[in-house]
N, CA, C and O atoms as a GROMACS GRO file, in nm:
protein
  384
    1UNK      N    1   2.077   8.400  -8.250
    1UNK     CA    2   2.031   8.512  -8.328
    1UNK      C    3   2.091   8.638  -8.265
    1UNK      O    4   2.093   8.646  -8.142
    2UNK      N    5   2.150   8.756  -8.356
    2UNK     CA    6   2.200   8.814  -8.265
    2UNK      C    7   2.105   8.987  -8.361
    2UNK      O    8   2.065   8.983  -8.477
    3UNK      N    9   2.095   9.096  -8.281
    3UNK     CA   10   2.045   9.163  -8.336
    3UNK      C   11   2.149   9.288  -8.289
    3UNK      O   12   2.171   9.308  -8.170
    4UNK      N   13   2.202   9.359  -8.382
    4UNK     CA   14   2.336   9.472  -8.380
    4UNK      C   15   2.284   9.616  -8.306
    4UNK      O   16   2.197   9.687  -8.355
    5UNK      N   17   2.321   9.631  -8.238
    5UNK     CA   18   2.284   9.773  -8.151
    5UNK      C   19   2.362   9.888  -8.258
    5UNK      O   20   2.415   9.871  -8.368
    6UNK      N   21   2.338  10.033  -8.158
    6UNK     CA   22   2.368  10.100  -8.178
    6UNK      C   23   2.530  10.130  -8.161
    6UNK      O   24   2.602  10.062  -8.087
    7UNK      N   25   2.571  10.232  -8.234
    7UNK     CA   26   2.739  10.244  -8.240
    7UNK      C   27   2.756  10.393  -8.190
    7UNK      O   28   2.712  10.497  -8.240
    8UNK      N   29   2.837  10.373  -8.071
    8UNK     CA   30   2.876  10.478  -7.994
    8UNK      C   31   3.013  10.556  -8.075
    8UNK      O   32   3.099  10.471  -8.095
    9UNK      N   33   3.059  10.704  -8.130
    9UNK     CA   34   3.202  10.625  -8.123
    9UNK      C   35   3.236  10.749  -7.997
    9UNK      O   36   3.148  10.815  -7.940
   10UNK      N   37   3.394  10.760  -7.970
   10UNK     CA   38   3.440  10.793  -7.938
   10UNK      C   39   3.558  10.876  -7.973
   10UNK      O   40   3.593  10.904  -8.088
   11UNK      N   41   3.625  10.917  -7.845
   11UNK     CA   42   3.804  10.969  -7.926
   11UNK      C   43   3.915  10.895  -7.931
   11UNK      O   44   3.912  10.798  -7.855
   12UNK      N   45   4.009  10.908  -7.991
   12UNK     CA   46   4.127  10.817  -8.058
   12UNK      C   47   4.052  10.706  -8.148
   12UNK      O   48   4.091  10.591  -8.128
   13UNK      N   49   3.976  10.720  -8.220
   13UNK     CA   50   3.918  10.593  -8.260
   13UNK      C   51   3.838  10.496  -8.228
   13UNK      O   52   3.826  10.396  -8.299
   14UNK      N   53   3.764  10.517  -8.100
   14UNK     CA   54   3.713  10.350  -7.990
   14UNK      C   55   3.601  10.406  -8.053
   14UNK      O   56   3.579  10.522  -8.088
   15UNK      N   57   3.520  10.285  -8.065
   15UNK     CA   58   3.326  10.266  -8.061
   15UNK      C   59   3.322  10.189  -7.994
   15UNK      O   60   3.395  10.096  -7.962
   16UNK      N   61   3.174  10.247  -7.949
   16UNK     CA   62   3.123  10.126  -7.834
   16UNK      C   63   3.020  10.069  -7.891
   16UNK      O   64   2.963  10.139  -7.975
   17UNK      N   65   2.964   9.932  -7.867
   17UNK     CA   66   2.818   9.924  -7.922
   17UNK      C   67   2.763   9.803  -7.841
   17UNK      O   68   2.833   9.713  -7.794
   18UNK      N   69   2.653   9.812  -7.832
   18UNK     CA   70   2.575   9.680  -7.782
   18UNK      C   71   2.469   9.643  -7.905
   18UNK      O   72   2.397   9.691  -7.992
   19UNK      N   73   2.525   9.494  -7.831
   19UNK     CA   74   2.409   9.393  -7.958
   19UNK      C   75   2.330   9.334  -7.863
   19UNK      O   76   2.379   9.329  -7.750
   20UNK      N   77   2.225   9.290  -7.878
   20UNK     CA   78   2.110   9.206  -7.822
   20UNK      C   79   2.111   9.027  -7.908
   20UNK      O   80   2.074   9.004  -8.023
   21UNK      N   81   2.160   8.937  -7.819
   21UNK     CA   82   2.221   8.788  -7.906
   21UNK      C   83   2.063   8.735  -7.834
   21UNK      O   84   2.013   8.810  -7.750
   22UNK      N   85   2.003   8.624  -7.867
   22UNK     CA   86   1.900   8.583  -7.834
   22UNK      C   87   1.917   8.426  -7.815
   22UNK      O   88   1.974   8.369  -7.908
   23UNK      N   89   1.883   8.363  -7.730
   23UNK     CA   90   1.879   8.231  -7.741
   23UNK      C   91   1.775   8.128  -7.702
   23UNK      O   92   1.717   8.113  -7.595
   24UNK      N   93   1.768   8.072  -7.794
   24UNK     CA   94   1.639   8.013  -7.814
   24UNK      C   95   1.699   7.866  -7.751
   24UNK      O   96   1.808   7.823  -7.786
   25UNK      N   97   1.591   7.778  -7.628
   25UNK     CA   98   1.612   7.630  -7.562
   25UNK      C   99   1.452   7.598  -7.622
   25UNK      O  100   1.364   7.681  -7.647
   26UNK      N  101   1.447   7.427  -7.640
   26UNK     CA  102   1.291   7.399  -7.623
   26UNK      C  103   1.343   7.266  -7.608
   26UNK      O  104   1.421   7.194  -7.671
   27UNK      N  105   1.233   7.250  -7.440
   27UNK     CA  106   1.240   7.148  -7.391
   27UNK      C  107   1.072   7.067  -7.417
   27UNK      O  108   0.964   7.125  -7.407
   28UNK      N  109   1.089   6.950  -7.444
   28UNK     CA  110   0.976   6.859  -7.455
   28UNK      C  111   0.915   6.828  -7.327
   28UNK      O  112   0.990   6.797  -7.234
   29UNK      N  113   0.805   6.832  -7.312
   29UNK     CA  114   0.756   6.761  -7.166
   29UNK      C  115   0.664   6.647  -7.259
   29UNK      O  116   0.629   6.633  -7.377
   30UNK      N  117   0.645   6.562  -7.103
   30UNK     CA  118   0.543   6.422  -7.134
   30UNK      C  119   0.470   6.426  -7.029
   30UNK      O  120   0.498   6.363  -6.926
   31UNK      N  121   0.335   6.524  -7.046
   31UNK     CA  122   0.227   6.521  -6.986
   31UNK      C  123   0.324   6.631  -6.822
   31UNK      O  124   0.235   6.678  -6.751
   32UNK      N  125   0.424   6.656  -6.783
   32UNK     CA  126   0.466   6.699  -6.675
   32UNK      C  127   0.504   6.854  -6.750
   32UNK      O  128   0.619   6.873  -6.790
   33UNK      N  129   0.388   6.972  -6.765
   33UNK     CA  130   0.480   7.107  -6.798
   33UNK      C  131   0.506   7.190  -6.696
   33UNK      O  132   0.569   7.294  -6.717
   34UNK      N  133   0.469   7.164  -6.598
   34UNK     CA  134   0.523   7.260  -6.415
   34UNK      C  135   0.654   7.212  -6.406
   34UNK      O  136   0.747   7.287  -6.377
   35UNK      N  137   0.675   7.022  -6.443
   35UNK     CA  138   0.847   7.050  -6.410
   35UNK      C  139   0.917   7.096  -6.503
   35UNK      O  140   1.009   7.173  -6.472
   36UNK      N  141   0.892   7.056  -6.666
   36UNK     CA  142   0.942   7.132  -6.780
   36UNK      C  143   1.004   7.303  -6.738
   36UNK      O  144   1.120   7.346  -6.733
   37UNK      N  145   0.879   7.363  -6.716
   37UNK     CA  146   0.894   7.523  -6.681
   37UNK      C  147   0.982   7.540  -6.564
   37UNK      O  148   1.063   7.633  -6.562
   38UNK      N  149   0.973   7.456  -6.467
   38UNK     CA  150   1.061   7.506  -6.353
   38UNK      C  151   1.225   7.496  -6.440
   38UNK      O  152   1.304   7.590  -6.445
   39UNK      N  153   1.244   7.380  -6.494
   39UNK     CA  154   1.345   7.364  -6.557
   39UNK      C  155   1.448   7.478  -6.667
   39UNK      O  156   1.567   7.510  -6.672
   40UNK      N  157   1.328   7.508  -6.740
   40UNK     CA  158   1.339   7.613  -6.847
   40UNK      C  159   1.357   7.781  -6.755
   40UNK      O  160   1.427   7.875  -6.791
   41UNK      N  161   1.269   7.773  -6.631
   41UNK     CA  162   1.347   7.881  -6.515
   41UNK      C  163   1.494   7.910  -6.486
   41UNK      O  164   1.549   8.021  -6.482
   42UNK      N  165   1.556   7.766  -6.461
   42UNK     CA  166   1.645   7.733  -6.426
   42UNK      C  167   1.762   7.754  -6.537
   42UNK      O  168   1.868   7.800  -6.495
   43UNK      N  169   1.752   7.731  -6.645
   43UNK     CA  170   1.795   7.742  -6.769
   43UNK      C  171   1.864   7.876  -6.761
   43UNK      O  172   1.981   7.907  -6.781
   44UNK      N  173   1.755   7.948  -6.725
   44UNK     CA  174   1.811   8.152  -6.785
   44UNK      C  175   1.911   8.201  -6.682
   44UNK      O  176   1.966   8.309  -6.706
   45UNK      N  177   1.948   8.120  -6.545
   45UNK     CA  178   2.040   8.211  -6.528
   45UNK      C  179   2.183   8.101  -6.561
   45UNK      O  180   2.300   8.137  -6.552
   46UNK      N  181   2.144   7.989  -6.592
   46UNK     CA  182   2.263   7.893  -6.635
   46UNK      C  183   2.340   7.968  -6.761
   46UNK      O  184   2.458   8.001  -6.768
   47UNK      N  185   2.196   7.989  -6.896
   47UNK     CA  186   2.251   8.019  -7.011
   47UNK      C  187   2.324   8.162  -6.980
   47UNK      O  188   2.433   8.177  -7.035
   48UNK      N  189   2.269   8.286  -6.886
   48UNK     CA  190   2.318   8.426  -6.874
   48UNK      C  191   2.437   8.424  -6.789
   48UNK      O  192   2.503   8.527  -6.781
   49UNK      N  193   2.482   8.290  -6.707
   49UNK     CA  194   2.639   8.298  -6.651
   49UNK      C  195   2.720   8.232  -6.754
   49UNK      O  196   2.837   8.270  -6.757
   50UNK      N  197   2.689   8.147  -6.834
   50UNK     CA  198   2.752   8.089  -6.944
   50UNK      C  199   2.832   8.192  -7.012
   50UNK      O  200   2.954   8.206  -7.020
   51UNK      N  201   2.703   8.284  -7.075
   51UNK     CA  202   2.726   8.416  -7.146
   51UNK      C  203   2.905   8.500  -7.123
   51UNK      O  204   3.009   8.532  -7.180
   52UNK      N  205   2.838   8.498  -7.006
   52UNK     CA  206   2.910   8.607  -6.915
   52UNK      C  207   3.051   8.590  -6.878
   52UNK      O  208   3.146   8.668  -6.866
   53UNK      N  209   3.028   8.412  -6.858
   53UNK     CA  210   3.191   8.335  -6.833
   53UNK      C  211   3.267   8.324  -6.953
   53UNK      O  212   3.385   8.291  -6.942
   54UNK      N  213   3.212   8.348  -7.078
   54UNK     CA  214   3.242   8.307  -7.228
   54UNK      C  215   3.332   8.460  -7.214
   54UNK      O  216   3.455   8.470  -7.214
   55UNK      N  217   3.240   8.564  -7.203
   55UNK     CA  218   3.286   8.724  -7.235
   55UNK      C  219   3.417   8.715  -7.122
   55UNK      O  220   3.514   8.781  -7.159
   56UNK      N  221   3.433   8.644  -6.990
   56UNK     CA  222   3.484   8.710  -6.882
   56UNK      C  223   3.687   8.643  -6.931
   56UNK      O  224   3.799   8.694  -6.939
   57UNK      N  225   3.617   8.485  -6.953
   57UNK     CA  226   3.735   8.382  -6.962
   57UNK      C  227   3.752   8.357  -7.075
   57UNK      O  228   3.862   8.389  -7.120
   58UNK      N  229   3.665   8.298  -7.158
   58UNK     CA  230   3.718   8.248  -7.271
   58UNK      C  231   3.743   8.369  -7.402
   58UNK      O  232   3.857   8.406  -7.432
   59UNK      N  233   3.625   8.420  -7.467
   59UNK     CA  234   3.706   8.515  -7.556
   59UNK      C  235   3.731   8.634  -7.498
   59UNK      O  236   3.805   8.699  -7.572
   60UNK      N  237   3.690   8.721  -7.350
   60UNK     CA  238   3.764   8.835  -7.359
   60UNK      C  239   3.710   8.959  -7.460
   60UNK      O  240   3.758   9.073  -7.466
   61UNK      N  241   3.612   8.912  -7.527
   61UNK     CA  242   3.576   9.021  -7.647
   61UNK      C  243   3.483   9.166  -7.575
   61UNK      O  244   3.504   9.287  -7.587
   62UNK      N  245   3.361   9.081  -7.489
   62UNK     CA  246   3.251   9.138  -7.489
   62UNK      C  247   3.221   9.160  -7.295
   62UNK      O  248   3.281   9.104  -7.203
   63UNK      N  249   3.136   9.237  -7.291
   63UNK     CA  250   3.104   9.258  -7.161
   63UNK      C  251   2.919   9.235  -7.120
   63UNK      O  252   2.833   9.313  -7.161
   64UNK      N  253   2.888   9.116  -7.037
   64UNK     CA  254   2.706   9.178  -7.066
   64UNK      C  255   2.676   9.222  -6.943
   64UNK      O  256   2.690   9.165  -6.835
   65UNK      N  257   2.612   9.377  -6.981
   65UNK     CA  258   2.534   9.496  -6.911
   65UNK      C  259   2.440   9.401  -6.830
   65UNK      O  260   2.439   9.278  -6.836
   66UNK      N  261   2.360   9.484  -6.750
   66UNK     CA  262   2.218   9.438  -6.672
   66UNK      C  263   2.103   9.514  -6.784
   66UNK      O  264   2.009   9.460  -6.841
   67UNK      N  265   2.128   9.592  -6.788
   67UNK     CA  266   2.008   9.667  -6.898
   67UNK      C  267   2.011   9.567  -6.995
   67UNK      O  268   2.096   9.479  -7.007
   68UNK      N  269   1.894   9.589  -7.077
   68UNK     CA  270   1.867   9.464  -7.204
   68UNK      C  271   1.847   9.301  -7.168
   68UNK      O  272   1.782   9.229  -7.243
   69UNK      N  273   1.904   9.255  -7.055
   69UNK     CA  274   1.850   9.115  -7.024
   69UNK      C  275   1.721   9.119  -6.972
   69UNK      O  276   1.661   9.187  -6.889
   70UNK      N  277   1.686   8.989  -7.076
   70UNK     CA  278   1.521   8.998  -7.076
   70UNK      C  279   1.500   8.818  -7.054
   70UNK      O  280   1.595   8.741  -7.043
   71UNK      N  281   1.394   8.788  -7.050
   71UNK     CA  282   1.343   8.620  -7.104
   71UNK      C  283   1.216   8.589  -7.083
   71UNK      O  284   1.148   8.643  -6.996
   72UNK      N  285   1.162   8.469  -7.187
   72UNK     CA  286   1.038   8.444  -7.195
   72UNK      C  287   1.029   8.310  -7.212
   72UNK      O  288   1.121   8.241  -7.256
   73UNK      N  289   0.876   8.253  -7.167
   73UNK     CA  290   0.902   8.156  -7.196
   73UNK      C  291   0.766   8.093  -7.244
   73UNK      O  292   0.668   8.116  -7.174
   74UNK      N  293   0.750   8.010  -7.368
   74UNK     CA  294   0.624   8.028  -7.401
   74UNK      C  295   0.582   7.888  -7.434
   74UNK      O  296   0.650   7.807  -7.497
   75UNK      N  297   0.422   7.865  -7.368
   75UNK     CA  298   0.371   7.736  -7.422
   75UNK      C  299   0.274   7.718  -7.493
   75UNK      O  300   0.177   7.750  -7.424
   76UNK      N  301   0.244   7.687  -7.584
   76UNK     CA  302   0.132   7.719  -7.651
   76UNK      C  303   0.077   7.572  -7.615
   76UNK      O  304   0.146   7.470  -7.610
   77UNK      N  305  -0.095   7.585  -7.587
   77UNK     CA  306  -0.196   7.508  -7.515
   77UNK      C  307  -0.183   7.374  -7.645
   77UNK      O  308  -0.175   7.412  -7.761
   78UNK      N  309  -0.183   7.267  -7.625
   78UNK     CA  310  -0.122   7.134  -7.656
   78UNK      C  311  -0.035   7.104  -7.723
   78UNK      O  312  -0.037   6.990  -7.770
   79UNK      N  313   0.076   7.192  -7.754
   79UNK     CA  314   0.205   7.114  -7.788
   79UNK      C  315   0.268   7.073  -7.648
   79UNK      O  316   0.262   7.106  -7.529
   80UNK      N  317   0.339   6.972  -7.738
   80UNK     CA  318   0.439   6.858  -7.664
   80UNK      C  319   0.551   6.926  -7.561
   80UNK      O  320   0.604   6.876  -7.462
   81UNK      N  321   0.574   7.090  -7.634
   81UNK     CA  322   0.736   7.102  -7.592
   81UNK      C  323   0.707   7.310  -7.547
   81UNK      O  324   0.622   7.390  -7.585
   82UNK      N  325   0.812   7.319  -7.468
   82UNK     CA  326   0.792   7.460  -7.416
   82UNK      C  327   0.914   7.552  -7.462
   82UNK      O  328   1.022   7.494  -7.448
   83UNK      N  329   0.923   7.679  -7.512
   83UNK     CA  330   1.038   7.736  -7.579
   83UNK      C  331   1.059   7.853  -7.471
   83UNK      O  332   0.966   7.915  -7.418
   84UNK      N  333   1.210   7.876  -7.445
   84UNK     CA  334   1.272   7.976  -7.368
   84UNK      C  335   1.319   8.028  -7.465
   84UNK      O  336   1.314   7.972  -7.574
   85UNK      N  337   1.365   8.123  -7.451
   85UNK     CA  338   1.385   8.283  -7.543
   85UNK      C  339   1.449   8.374  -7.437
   85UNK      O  340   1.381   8.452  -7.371
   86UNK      N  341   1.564   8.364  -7.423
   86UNK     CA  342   1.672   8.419  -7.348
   86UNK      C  343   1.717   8.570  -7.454
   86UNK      O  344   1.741   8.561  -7.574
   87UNK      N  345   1.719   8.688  -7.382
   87UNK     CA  346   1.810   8.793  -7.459
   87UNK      C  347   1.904   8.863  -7.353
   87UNK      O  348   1.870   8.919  -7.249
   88UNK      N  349   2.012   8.849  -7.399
   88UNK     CA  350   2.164   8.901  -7.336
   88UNK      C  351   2.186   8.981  -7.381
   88UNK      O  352   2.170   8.955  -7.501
   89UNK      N  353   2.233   9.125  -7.367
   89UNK     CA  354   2.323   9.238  -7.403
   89UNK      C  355   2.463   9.178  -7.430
   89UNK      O  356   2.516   9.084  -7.372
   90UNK      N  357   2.501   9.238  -7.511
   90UNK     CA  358   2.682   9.205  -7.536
   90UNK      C  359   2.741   9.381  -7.602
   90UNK      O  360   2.714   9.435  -7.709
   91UNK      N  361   2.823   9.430  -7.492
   91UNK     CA  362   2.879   9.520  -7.479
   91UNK      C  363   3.006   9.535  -7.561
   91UNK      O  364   3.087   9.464  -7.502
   92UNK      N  365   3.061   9.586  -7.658
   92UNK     CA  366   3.160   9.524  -7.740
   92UNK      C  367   3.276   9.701  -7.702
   92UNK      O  368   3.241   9.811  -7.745
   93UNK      N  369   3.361   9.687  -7.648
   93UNK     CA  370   3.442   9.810  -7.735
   93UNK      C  371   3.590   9.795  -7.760
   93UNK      O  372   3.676   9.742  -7.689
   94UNK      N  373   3.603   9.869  -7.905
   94UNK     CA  374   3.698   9.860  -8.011
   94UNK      C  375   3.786   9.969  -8.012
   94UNK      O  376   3.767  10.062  -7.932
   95UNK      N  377   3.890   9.970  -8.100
   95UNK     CA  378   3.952  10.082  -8.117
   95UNK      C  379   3.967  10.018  -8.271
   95UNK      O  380   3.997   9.902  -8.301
   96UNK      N  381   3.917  10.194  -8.410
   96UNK     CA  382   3.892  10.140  -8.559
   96UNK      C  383   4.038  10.191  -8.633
   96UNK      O  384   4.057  10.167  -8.753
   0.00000   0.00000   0.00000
């Protein structure tokens, strides 16, 4: 899910903008949700270097800030399964 920031522009043409991308994990537990959660801990800085290695190596597009990274993680009292909710900044700038 990605949600579109604000648009900076600039001179010669450049804008800057940050988006807020969100990512949603849900892991199932069986009767064990302390190791589930430690797991789903473990998750946010896997998924936020992923991010980061995607922006750094592979496409080159985007940059992610420290401001705007956030995460949560939520269980609601007897379901089976626990949901992480990761949000990354993605720093984008262009020339239009």
């Amino acid at each position: 899910e990605l949600a579109s920031g604000s648009i900076l522009g600039g001179f010669n043409y450049t804008e800057e903008r940050t988006d807020l991308a969100s990512i949603w994990i849900a892991r199932k537990h069986q009767g064990t949700p302390n190791e589930v959660y430690r797991t789903l801990v473990a998750d946010v800085s896997s998924v936020r270097a992923a991010v980061i290695r995607d922006g750094l190596q592979v496409s080159g597009d985007y940059l992610v800030p420290d401001d705007g990274f956030d995460w949560e993680i939520q269980r609601e009292a007897g379901s089976s399964f626990a949901v992480l909710r990761v949000q990354v900044p993605l720093n984008y700038e262009t020339t239009v």
